[in-house]
Backbone bond lengths (Angstrom), bond angles and torsions (degrees), N, CA, C in turn:
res aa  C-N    CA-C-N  psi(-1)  N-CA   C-N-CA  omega(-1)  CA-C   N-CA-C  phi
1 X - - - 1.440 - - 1.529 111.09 -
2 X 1.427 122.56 24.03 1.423 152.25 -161.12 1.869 99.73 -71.40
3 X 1.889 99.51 -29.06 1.559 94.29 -178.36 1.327 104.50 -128.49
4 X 1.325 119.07 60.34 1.398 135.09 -163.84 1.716 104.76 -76.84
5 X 1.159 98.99 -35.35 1.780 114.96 -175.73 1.548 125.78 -127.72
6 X 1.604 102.43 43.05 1.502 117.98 -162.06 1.173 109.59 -94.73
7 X 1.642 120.93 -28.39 1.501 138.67 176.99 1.587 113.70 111.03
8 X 1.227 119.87 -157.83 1.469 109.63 -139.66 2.177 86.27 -111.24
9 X 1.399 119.18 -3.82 1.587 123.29 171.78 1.539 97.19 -73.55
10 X 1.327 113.27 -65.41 1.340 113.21 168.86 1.416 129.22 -38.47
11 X 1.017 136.87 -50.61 1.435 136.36 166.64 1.174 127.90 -69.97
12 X 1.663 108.36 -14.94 1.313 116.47 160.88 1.823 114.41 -75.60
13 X 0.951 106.84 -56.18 1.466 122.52 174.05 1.954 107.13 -44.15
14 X 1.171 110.87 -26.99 1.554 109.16 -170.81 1.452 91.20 -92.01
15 X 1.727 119.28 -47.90 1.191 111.90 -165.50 1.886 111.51 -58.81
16 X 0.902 108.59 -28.15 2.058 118.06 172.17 1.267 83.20 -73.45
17 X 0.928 164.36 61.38 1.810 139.49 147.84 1.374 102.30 -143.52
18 X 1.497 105.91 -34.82 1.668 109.21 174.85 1.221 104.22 -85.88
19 X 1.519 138.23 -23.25 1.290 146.31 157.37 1.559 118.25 -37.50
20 X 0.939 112.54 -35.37 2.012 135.89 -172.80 1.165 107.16 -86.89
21 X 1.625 119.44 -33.45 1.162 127.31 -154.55 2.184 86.05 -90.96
22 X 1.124 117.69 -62.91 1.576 135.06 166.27 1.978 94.02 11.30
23 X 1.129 110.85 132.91 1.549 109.80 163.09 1.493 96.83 -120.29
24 X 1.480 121.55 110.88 1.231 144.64 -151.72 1.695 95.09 -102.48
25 X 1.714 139.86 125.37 1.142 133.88 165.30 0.756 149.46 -79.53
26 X 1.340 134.84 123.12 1.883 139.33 -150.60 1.871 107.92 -40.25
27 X 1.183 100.42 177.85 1.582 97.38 -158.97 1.742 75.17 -86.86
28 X 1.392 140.54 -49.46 1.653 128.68 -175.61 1.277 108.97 -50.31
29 X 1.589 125.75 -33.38 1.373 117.18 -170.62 1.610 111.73 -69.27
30 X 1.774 98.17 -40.37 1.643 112.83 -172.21 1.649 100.12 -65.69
31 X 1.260 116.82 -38.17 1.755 123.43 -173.88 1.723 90.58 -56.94
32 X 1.021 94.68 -53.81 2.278 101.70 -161.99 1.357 82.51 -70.81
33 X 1.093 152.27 -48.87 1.596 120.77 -175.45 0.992 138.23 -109.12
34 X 1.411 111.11 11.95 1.860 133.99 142.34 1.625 97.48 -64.12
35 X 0.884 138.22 -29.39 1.521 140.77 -171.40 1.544 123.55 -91.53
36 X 1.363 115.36 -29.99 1.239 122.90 156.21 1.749 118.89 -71.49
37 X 1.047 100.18 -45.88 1.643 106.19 -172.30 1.958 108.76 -65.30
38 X 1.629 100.96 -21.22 1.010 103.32 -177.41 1.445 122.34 -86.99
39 X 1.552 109.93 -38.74 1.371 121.99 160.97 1.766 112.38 -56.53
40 X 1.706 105.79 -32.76 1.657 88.92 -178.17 1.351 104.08 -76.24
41 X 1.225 106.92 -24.89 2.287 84.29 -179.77 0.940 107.39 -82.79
42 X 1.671 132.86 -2.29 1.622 115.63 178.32 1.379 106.36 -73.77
43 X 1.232 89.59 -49.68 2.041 95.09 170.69 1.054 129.55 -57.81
44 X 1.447 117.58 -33.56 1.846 115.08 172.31 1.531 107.70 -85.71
45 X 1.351 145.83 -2.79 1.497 151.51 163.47 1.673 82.68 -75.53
46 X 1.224 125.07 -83.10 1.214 132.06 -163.93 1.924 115.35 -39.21
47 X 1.326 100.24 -23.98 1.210 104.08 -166.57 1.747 97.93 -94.03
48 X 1.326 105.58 -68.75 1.403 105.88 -173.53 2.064 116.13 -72.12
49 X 1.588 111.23 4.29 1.627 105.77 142.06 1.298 124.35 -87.66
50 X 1.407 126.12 13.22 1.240 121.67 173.28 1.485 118.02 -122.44
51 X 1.610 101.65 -12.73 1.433 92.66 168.11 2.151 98.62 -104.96
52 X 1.282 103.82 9.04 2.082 97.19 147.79 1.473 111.30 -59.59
53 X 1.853 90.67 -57.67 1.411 108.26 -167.07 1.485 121.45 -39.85
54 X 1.493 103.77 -54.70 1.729 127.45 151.55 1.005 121.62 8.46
55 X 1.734 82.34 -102.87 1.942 119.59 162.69 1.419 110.98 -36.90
56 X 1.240 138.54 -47.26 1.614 125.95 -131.61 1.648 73.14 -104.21
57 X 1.469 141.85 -49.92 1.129 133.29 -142.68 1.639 74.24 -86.66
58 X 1.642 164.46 -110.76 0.894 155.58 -140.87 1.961 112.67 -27.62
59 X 1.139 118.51 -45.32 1.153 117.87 -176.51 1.555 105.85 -65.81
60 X 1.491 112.08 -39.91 1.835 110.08 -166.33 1.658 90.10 -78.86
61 X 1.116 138.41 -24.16 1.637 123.82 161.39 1.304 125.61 -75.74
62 X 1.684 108.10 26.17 1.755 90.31 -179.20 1.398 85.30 -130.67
């Protein structure tokens, strides 16, 4: 934290170096986990419109 108060060239200059450093994931890894994230919101839309569905049909019977 040696350049804590160096200014905003400096933090740019570190941010490219930790940028290099980044282990970035293969285009199959990025495909497989664009694909999970996508299946989990199909399932949590899917999940929480059916427990509306649930709710709303229990409330209009009382």
């Amino acid at each position: 934290m040696a350049d804590e108060n160096k200014g905003p060239v400096t933090f740019l200059r570190n941010v490219g170096r930790e940028m290099k450093r980044v282990t970035w994931p293969t285009k199959k890894e990025l495909t497989r986990y664009t694909l999970v994230v996508l299946t989990t919101l199909i399932f949590m839309v899917a999940f929480f419109y059916l427990v509306d569905l649930g709710i709303s049909t229990l409330l209009r019977m009382l």
